[in-house]
Predicted model as a PDB file, atoms N, CA, C, CB and O in Angstrom, pLDDT in the B-factor column:
MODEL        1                                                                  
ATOM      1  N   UNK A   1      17.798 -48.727 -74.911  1.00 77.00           N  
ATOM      2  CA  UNK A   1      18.983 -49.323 -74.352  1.00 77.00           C  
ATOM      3  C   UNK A   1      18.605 -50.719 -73.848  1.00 77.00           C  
ATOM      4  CB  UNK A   1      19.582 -48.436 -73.212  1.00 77.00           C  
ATOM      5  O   UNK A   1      17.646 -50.869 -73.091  1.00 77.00           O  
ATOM      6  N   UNK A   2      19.353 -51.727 -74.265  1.00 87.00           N  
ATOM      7  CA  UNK A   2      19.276 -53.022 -73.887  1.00 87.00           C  
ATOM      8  C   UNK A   2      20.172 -53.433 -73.098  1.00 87.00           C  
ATOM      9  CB  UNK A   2      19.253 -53.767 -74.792  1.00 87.00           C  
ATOM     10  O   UNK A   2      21.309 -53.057 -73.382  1.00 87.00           O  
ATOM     11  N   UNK A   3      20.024 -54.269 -71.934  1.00 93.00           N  
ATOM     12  CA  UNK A   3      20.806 -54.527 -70.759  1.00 93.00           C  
ATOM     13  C   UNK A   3      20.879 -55.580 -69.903  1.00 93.00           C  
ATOM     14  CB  UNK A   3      20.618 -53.763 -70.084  1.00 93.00           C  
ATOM     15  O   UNK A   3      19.776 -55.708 -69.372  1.00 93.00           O  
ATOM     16  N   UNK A   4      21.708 -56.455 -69.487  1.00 95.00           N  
ATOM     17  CA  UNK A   4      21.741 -57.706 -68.145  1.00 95.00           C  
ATOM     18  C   UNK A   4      22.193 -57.309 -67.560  1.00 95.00           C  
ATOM     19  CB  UNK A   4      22.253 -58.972 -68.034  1.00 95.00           C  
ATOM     20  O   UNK A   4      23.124 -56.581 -67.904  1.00 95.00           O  
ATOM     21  N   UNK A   5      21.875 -57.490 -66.285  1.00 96.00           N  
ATOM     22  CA  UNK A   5      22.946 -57.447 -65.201  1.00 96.00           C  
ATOM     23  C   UNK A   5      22.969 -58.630 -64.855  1.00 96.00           C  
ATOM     24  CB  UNK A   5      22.786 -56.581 -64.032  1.00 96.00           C  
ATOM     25  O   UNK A   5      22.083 -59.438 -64.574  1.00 96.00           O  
ATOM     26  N   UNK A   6      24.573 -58.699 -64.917  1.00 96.00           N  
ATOM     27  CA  UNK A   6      25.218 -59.740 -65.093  1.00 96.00           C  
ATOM     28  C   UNK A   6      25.511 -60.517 -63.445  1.00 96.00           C  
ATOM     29  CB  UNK A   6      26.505 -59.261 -65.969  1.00 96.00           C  
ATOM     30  O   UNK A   6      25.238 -61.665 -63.094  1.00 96.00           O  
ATOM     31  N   UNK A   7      26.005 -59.664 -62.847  1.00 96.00           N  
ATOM     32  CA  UNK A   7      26.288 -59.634 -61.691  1.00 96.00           C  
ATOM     33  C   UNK A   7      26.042 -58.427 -60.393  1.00 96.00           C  
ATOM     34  CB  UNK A   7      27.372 -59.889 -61.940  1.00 96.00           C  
ATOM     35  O   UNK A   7      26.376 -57.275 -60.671  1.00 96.00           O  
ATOM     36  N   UNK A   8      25.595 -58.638 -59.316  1.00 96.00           N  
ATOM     37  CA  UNK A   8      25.194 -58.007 -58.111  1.00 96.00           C  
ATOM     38  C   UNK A   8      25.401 -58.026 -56.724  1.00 96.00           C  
ATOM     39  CB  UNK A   8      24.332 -58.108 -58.104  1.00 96.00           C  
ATOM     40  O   UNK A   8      24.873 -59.059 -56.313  1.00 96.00           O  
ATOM     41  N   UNK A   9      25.857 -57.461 -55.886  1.00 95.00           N  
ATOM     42  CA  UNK A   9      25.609 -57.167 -54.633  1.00 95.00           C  
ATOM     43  C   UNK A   9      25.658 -56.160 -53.752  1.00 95.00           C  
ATOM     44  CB  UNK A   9      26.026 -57.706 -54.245  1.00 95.00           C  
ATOM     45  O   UNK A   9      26.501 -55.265 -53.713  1.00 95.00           O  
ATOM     46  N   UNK A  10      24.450 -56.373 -52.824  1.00 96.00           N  
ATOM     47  CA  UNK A  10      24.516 -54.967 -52.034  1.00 96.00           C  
ATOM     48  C   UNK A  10      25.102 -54.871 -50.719  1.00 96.00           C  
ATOM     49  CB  UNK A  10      23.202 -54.439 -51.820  1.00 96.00           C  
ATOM     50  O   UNK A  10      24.735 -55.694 -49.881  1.00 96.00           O  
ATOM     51  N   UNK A  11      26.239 -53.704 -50.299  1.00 95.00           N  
ATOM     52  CA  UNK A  11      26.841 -53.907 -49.013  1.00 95.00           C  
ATOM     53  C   UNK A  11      26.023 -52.935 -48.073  1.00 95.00           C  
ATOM     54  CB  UNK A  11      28.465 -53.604 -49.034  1.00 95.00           C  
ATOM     55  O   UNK A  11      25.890 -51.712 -48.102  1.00 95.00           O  
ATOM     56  N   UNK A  12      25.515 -53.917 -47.220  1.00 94.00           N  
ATOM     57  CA  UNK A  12      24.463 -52.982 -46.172  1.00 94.00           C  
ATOM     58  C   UNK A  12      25.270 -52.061 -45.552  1.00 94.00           C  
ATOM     59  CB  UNK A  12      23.655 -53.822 -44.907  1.00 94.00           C  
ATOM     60  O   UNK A  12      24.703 -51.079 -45.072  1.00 94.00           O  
ATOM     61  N   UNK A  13      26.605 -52.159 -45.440  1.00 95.00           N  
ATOM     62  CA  UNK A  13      27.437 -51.224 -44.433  1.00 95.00           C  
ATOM     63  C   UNK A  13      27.777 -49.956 -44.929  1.00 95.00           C  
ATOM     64  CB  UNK A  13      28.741 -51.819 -44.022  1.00 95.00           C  
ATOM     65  O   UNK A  13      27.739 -48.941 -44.234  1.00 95.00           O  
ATOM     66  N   UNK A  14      28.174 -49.987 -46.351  1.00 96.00           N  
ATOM     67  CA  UNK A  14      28.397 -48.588 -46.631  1.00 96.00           C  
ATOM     68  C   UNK A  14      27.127 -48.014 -47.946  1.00 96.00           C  
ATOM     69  CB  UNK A  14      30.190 -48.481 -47.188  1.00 96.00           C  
ATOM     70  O   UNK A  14      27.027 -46.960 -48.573  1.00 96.00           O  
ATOM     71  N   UNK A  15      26.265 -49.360 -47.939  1.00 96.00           N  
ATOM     72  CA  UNK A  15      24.771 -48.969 -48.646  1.00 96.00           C  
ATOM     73  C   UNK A  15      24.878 -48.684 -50.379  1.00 96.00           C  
ATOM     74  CB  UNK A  15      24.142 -47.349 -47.840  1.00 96.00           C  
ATOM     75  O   UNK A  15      24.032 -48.127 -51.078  1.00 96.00           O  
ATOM     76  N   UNK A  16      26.243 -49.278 -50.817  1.00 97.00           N  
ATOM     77  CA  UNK A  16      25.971 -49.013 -52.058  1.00 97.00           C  
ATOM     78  C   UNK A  16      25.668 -50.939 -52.996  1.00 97.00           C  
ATOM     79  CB  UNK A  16      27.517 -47.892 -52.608  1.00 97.00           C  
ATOM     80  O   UNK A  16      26.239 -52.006 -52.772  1.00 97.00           O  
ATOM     81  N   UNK A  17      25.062 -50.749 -53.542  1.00 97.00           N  
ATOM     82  CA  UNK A  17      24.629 -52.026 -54.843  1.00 97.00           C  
ATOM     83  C   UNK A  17      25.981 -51.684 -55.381  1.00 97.00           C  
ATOM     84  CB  UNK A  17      22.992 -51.774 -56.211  1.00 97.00           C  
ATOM     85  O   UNK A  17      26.514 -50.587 -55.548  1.00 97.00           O  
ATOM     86  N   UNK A  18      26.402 -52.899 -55.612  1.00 97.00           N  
ATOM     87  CA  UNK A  18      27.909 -53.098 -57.376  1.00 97.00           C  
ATOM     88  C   UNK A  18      27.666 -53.774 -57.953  1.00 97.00           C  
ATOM     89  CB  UNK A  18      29.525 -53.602 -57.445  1.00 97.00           C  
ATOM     90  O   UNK A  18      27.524 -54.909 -57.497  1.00 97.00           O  
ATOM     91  N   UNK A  19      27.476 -53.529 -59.234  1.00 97.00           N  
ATOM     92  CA  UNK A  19      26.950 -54.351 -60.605  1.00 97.00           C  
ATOM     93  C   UNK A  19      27.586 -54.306 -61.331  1.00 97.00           C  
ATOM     94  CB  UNK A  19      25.924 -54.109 -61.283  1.00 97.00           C  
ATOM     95  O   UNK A  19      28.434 -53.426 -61.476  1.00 97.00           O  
ATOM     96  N   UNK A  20      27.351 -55.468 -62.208  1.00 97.00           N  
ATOM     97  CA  UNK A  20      28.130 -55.798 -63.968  1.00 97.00           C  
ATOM     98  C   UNK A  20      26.944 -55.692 -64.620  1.00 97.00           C  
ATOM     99  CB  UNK A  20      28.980 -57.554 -64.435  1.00 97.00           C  
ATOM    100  O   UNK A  20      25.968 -56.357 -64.275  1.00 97.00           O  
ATOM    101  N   UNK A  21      26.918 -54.704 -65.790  1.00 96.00           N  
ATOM    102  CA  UNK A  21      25.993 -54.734 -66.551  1.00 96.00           C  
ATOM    103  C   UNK A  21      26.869 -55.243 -68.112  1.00 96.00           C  
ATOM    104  CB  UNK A  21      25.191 -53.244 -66.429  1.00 96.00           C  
ATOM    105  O   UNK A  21      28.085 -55.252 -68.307  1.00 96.00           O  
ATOM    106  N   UNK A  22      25.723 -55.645 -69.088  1.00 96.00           N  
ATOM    107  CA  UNK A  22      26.465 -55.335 -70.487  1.00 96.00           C  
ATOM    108  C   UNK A  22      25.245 -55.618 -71.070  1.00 96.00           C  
ATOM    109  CB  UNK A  22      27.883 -56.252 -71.065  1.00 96.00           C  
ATOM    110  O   UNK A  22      24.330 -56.187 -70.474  1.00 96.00           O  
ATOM    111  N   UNK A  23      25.188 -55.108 -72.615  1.00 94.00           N  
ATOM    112  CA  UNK A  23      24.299 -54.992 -73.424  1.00 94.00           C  
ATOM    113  C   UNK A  23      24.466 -54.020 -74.376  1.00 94.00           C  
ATOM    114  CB  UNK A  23      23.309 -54.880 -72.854  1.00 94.00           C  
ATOM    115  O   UNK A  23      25.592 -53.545 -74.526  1.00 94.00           O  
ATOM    116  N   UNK A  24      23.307 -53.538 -75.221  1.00 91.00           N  
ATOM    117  CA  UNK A  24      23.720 -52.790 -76.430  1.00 91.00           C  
ATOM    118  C   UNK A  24      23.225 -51.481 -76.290  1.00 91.00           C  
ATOM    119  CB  UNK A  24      23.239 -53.389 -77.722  1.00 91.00           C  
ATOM    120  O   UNK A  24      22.262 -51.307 -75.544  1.00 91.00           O  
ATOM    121  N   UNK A  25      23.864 -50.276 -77.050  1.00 84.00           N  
ATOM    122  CA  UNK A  25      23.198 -49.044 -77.590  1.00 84.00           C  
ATOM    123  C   UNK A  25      23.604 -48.620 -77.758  1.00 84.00           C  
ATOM    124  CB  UNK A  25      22.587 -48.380 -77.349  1.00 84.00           C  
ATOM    125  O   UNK A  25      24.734 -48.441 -77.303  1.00 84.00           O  
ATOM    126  N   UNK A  26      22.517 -47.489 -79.399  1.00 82.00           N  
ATOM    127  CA  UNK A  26      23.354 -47.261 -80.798  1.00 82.00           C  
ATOM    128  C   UNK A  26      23.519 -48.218 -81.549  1.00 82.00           C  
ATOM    129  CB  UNK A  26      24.621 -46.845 -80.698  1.00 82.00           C  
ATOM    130  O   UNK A  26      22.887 -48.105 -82.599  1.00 82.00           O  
ATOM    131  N   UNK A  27      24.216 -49.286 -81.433  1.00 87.00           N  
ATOM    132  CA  UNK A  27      24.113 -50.640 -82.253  1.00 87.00           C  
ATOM    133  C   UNK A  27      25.768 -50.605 -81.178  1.00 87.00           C  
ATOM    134  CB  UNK A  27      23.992 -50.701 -84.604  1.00 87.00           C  
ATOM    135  O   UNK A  27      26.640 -51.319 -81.675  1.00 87.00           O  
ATOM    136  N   UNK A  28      25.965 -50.266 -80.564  1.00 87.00           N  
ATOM    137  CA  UNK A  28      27.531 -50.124 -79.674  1.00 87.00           C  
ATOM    138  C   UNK A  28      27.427 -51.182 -78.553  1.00 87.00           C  
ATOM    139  CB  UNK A  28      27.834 -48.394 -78.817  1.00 87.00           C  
ATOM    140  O   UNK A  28      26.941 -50.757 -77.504  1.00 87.00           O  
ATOM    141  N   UNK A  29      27.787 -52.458 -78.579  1.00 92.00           N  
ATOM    142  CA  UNK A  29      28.042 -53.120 -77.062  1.00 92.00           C  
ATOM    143  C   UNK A  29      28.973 -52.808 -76.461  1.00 92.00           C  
ATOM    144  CB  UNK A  29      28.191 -54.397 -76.931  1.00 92.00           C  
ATOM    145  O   UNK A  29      30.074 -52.484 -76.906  1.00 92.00           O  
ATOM    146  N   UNK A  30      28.454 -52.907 -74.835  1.00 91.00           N  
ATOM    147  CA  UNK A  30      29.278 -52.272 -73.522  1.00 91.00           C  
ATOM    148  C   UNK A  30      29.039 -53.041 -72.511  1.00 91.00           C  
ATOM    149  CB  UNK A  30      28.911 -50.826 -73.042  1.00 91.00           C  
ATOM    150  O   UNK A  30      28.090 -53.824 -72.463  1.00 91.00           O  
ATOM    151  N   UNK A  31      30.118 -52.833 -71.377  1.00 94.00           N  
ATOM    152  CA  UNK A  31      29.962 -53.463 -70.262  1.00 94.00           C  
ATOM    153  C   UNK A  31      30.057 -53.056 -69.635  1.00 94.00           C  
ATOM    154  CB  UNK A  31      30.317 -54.159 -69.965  1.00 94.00           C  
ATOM    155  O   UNK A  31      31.129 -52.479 -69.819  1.00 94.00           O  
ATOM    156  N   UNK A  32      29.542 -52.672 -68.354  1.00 93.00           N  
ATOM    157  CA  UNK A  32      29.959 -51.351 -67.479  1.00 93.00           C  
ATOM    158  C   UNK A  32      29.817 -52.115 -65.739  1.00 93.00           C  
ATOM    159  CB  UNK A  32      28.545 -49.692 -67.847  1.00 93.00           C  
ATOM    160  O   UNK A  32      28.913 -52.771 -65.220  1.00 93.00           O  
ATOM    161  N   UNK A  33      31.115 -51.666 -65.246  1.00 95.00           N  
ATOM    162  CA  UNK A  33      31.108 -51.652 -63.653  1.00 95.00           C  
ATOM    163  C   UNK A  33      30.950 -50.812 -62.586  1.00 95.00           C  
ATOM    164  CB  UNK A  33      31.961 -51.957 -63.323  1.00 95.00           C  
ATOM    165  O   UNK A  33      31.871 -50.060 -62.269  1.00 95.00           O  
ATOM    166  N   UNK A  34      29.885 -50.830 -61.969  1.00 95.00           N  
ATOM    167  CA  UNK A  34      30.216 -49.260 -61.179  1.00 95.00           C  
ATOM    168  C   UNK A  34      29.398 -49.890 -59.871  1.00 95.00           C  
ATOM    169  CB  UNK A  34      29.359 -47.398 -62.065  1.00 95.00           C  
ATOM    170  O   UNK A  34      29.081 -51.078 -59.807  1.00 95.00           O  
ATOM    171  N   UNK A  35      29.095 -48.860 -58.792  1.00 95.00           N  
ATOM    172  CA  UNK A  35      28.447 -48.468 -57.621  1.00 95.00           C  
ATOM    173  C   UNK A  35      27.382 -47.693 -57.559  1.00 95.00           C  
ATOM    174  CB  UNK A  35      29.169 -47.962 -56.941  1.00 95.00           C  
ATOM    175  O   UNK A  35      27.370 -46.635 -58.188  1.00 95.00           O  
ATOM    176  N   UNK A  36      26.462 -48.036 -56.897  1.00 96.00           N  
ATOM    177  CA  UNK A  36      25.257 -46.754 -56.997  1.00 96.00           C  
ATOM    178  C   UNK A  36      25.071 -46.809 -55.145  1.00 96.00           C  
ATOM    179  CB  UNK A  36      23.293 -47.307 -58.233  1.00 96.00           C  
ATOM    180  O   UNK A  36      25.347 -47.701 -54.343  1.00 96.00           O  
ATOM    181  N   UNK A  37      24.594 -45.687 -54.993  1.00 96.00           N  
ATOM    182  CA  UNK A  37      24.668 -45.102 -53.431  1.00 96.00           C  
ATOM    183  C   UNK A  37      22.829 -45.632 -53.217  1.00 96.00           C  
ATOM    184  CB  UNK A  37      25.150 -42.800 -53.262  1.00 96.00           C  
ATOM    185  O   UNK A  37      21.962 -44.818 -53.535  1.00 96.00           O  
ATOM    186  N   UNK A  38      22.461 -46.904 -52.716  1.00 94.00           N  
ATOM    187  CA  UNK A  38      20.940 -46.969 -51.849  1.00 94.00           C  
ATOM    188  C   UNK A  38      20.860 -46.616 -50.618  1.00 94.00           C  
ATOM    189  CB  UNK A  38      20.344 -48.248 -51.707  1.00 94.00           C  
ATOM    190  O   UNK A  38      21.558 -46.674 -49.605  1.00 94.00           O  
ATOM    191  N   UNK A  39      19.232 -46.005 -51.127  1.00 91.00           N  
ATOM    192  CA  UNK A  39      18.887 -46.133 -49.070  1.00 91.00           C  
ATOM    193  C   UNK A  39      18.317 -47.507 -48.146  1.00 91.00           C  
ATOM    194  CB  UNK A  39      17.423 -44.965 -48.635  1.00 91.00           C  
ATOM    195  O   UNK A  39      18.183 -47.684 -46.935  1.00 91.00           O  
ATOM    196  N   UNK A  40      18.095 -48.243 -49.179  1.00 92.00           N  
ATOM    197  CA  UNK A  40      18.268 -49.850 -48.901  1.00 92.00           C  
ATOM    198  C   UNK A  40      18.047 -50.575 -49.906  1.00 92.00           C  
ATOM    199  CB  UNK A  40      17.428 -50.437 -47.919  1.00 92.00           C  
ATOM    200  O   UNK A  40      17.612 -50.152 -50.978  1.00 92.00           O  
ATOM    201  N   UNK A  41      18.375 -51.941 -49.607  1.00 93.00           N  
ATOM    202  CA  UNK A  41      18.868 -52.893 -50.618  1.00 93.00           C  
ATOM    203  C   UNK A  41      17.384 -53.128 -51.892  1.00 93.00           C  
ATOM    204  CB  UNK A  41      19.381 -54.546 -49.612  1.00 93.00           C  
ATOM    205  O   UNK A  41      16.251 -53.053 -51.416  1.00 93.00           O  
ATOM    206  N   UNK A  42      17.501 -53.333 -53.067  1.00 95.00           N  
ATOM    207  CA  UNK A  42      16.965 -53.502 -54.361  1.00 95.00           C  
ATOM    208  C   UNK A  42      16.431 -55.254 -54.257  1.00 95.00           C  
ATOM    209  CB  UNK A  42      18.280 -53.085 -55.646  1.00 95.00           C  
ATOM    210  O   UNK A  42      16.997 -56.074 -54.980  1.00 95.00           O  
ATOM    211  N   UNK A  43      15.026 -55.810 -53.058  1.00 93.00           N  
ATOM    212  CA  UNK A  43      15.427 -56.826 -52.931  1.00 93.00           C  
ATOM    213  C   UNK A  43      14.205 -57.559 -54.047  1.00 93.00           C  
ATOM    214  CB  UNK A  43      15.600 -57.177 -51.361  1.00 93.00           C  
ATOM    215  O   UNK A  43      13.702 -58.591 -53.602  1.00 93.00           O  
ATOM    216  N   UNK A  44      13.742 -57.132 -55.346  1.00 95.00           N  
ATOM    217  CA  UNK A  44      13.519 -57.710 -56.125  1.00 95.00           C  
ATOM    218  C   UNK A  44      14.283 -57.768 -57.727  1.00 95.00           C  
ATOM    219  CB  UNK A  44      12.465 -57.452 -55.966  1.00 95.00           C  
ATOM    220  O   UNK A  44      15.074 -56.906 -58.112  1.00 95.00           O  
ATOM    221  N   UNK A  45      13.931 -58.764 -58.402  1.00 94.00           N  
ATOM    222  CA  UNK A  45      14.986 -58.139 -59.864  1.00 94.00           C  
ATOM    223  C   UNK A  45      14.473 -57.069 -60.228  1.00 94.00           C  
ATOM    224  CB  UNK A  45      15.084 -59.023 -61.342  1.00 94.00           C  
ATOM    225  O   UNK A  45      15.234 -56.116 -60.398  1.00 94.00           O  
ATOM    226  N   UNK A  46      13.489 -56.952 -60.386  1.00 95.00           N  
ATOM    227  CA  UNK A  46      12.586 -55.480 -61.055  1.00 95.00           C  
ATOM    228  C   UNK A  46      13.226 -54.335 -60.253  1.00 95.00           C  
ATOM    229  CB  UNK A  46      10.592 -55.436 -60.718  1.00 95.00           C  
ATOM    230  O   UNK A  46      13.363 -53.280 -60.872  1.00 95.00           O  
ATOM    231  N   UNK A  47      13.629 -54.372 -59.001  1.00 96.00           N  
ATOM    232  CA  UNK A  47      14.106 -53.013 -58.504  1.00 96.00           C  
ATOM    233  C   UNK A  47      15.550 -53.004 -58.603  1.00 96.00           C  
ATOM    234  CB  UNK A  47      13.678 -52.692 -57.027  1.00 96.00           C  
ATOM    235  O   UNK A  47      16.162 -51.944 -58.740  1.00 96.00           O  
ATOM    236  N   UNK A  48      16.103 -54.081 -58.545  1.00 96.00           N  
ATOM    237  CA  UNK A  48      17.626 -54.109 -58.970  1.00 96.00           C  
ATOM    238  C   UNK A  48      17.751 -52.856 -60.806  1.00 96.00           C  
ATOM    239  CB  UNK A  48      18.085 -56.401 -59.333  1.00 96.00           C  
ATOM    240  O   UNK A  48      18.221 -51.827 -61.291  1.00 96.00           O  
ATOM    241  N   UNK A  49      16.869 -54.116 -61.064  1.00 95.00           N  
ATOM    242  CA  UNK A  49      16.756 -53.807 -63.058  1.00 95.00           C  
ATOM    243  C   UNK A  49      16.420 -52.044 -63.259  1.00 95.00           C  
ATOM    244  CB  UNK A  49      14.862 -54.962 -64.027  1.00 95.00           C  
ATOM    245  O   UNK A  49      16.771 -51.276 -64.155  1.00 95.00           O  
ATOM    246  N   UNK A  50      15.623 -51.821 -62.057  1.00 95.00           N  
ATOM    247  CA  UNK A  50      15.492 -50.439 -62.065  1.00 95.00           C  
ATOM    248  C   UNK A  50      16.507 -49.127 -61.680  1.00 95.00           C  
ATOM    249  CB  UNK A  50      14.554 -50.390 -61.360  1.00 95.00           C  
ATOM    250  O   UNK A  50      16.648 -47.941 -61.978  1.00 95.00           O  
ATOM    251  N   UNK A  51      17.045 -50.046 -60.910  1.00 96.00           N  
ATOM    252  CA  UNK A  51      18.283 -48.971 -60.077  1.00 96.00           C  
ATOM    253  C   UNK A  51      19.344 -49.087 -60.846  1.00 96.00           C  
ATOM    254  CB  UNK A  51      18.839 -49.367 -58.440  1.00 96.00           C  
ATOM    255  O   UNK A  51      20.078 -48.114 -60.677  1.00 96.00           O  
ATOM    256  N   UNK A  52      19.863 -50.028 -61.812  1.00 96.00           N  
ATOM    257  CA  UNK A  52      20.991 -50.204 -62.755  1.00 96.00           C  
ATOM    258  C   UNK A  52      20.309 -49.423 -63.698  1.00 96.00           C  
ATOM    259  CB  UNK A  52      21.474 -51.719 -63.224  1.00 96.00           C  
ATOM    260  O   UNK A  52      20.941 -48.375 -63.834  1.00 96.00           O  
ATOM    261  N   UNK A  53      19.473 -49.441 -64.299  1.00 94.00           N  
ATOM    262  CA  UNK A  53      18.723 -48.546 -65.631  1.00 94.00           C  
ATOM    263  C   UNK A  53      19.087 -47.016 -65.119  1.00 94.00           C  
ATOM    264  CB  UNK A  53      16.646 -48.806 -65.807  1.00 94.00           C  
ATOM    265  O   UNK A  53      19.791 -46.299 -65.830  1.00 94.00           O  
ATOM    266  N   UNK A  54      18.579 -46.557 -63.864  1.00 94.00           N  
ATOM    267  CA  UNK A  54      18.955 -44.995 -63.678  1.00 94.00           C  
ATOM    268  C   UNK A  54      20.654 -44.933 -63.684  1.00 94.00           C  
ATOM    269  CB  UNK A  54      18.263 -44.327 -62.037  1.00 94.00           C  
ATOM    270  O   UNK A  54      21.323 -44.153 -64.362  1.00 94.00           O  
ATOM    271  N   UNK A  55      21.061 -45.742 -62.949  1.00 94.00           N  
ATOM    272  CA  UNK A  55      22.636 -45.430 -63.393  1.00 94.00           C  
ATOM    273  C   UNK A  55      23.328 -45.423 -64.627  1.00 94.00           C  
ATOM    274  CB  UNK A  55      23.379 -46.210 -62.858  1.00 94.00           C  
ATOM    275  O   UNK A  55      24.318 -44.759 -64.934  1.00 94.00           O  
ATOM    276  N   UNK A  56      22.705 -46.222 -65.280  1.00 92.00           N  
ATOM    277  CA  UNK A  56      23.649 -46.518 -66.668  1.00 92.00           C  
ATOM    278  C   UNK A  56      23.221 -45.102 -67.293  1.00 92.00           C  
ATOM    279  CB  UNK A  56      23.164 -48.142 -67.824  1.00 92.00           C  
ATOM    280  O   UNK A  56      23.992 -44.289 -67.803  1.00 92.00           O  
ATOM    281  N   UNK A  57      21.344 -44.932 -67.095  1.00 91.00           N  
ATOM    282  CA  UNK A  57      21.349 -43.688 -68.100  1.00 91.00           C  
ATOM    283  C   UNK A  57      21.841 -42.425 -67.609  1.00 91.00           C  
ATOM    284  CB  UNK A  57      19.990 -43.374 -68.584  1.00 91.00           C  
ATOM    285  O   UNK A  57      22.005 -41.566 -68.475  1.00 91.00           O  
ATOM    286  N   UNK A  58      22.150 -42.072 -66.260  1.00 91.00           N  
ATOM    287  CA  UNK A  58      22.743 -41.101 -66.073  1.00 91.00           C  
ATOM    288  C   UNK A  58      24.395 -41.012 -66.129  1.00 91.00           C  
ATOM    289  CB  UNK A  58      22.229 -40.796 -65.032  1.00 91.00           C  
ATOM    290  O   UNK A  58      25.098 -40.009 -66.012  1.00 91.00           O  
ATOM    291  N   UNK A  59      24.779 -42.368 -66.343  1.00 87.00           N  
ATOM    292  CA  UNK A  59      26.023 -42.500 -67.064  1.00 87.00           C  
ATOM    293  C   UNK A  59      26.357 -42.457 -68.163  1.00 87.00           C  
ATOM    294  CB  UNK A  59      26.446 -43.254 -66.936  1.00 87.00           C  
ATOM    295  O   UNK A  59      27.585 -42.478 -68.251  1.00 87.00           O  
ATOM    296  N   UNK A  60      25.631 -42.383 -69.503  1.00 84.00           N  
ATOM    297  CA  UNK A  60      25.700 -42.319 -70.435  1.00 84.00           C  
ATOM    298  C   UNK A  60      25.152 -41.114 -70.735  1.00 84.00           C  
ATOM    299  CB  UNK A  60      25.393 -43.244 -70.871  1.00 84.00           C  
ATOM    300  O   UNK A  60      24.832 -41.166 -71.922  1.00 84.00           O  
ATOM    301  N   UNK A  61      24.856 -39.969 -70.234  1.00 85.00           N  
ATOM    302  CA  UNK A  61      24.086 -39.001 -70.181  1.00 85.00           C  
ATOM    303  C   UNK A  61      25.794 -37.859 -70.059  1.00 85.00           C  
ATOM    304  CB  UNK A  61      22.691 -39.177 -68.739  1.00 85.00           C  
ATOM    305  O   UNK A  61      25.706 -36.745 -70.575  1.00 85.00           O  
ATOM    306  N   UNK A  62      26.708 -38.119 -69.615  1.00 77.00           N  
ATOM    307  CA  UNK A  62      28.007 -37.452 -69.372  1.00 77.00           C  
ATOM    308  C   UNK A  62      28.357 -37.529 -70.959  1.00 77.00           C  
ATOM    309  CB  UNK A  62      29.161 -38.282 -68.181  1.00 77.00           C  
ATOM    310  O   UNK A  62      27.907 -38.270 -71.833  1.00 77.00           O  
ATOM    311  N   UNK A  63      29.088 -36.745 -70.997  1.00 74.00           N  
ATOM    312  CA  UNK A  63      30.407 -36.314 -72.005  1.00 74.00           C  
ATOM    313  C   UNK A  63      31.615 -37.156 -71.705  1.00 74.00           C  
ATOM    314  CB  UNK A  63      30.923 -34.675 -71.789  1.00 74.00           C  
ATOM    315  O   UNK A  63      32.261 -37.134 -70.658  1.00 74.00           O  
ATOM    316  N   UNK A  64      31.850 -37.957 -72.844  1.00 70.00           N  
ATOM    317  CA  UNK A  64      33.295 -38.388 -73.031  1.00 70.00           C  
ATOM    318  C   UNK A  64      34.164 -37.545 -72.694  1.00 70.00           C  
ATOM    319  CB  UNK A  64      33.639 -38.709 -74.247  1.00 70.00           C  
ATOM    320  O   UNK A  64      33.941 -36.335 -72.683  1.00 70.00           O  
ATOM    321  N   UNK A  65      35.211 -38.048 -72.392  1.00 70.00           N  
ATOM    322  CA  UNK A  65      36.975 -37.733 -72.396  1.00 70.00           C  
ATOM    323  C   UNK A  65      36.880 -36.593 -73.993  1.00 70.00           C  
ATOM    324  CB  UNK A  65      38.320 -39.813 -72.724  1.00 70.00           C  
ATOM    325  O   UNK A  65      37.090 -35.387 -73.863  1.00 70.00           O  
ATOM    326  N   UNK A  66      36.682 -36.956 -74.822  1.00 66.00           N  
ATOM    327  CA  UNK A  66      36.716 -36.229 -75.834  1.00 66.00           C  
ATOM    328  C   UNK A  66      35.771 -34.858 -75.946  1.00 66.00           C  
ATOM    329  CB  UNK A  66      36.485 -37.118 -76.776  1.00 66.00           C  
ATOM    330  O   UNK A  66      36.093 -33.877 -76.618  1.00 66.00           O  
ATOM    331  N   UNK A  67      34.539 -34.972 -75.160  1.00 64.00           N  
ATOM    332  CA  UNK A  67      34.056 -33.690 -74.631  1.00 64.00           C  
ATOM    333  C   UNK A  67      32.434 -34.007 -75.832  1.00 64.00           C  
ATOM    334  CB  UNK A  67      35.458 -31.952 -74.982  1.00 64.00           C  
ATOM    335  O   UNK A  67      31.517 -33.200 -75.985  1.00 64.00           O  
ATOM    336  N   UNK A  68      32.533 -35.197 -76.404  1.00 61.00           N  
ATOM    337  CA  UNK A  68      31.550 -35.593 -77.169  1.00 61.00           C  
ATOM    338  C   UNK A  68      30.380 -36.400 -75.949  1.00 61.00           C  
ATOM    339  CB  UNK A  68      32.266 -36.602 -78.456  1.00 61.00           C  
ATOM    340  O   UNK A  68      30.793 -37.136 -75.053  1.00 61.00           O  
ATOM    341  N   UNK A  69      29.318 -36.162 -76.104  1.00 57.00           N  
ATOM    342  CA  UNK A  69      28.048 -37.220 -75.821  1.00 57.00           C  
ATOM    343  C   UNK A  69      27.905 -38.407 -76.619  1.00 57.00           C  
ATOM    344  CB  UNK A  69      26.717 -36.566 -76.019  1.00 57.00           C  
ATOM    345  O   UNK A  69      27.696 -38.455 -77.831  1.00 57.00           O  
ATOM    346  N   UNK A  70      28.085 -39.687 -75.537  1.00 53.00           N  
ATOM    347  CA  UNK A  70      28.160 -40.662 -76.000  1.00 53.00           C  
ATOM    348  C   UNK A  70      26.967 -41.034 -76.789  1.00 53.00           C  
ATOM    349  CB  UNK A  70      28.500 -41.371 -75.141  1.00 53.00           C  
ATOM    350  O   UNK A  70      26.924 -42.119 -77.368  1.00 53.00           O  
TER     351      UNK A  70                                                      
ENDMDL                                                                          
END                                                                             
């Protein structure tokens, strides 16, 4: 899986990182927005890059709407 994050920030108050990711896999480009729950902030890129990598793959790890694995 290939990936940027595009965009970032972490809210110390309710402790979650929100990111824009996009990039490829499968040969399928995507862009994905979401929240991930820290126990504190990701304050290098490498740990950012790391904490978006576990989310995306445990997001892509779910079953579609259609009940298929993406």
């Amino acid at each position: 899986m290939q990936f940027k994050v595009t965009s970032s920030y972490y809210d110390a108050a309710s402790k979650y990182l929100v990111y824009t990711a996009s990039g490829e896999r499968d040969g399928a480009r995507y862009t994905v927005s979401s929240r991930v729950k820290c126990l504190k902030a990701p304050t290098t890129p490498e740990r950012l890059h790391m904490v978006v990598l576990l989310a995306l793959t445990d997001q892509f790890k779910r079953a579609s709407p259609s009940g298929r694995h993406q």
